[in-house]
Wavefront OBJ file of the C-alpha trace (Angstrom):
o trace
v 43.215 58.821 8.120
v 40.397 60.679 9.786
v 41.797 60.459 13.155
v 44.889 62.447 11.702
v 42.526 64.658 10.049
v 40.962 65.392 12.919
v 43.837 65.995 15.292
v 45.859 68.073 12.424
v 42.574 70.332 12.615
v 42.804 70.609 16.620
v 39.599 68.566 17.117
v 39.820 65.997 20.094
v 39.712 62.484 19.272
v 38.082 59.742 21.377
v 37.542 56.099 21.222
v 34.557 53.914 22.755
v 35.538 50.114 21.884
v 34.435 46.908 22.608
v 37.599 45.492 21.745
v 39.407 43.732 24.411
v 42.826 44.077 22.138
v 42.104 47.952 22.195
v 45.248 48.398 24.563
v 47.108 46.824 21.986
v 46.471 49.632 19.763
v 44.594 52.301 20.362
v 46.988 54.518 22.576
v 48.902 54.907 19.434
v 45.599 56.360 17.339
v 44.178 58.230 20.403
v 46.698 58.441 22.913
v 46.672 56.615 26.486
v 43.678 58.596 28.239
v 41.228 59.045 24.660
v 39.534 56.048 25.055
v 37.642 53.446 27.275
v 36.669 49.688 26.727
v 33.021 49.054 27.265
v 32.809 44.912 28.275
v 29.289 44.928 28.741
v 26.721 46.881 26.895
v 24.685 47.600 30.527
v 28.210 49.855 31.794
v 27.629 51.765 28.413
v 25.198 54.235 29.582
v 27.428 54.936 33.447
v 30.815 55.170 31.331
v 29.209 57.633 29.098
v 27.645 59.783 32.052
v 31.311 59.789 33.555
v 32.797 60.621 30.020
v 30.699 63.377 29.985
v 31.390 64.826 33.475
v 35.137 64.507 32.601
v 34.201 66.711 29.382
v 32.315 69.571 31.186
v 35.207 69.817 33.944
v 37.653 69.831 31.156
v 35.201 72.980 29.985
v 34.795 74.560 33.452
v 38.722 74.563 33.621
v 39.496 75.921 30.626
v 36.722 78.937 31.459
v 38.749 79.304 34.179
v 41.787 79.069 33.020
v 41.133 81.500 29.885
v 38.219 83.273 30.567
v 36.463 81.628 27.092
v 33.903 79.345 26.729
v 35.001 76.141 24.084
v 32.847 76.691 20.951
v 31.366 73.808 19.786
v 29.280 73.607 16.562
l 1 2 3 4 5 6 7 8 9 10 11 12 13 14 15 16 17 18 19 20 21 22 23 24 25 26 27 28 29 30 31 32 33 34 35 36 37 38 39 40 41 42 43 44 45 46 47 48 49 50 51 52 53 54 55 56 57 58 59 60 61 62 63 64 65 66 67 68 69 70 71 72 73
């Protein structure tokens, strides 16, 4: 229920699992690209420091694209 929440109030959702069966299910809660499966807990802290690069090109693009920063409170 929160993920609809979420989505029907524009926010982006995003998944970090340790669920091997994620694939089974959660491209149908967060779509195919919204999430990544974390096997071991030592690639946790490289697959958040690429999650986060993806996020601040997303934010560079759309300042370029638009012209506006993405507020975020």
């Amino acid at each position: 229920m929160a993920i609809i929440e979420a989505k029907q109030q524009m926010f982006e959702t995003f998944c970090i699992t340790i669920d091997e069966d994620a694939n089974q299910y959660l491209p149908y809660l967060f779509g195919q690209q919204n999430f990544i499966l974390v096997k071991r807990a030592v690639d946790l802290p490289n697959k958040l420091l690429k999650l986060y690069a993806q996020l601040r090109m997303a934010d560079f693009l759309h300042i370029l694209s638009t012209g506006r920063e993405i507020k975020i409170s």
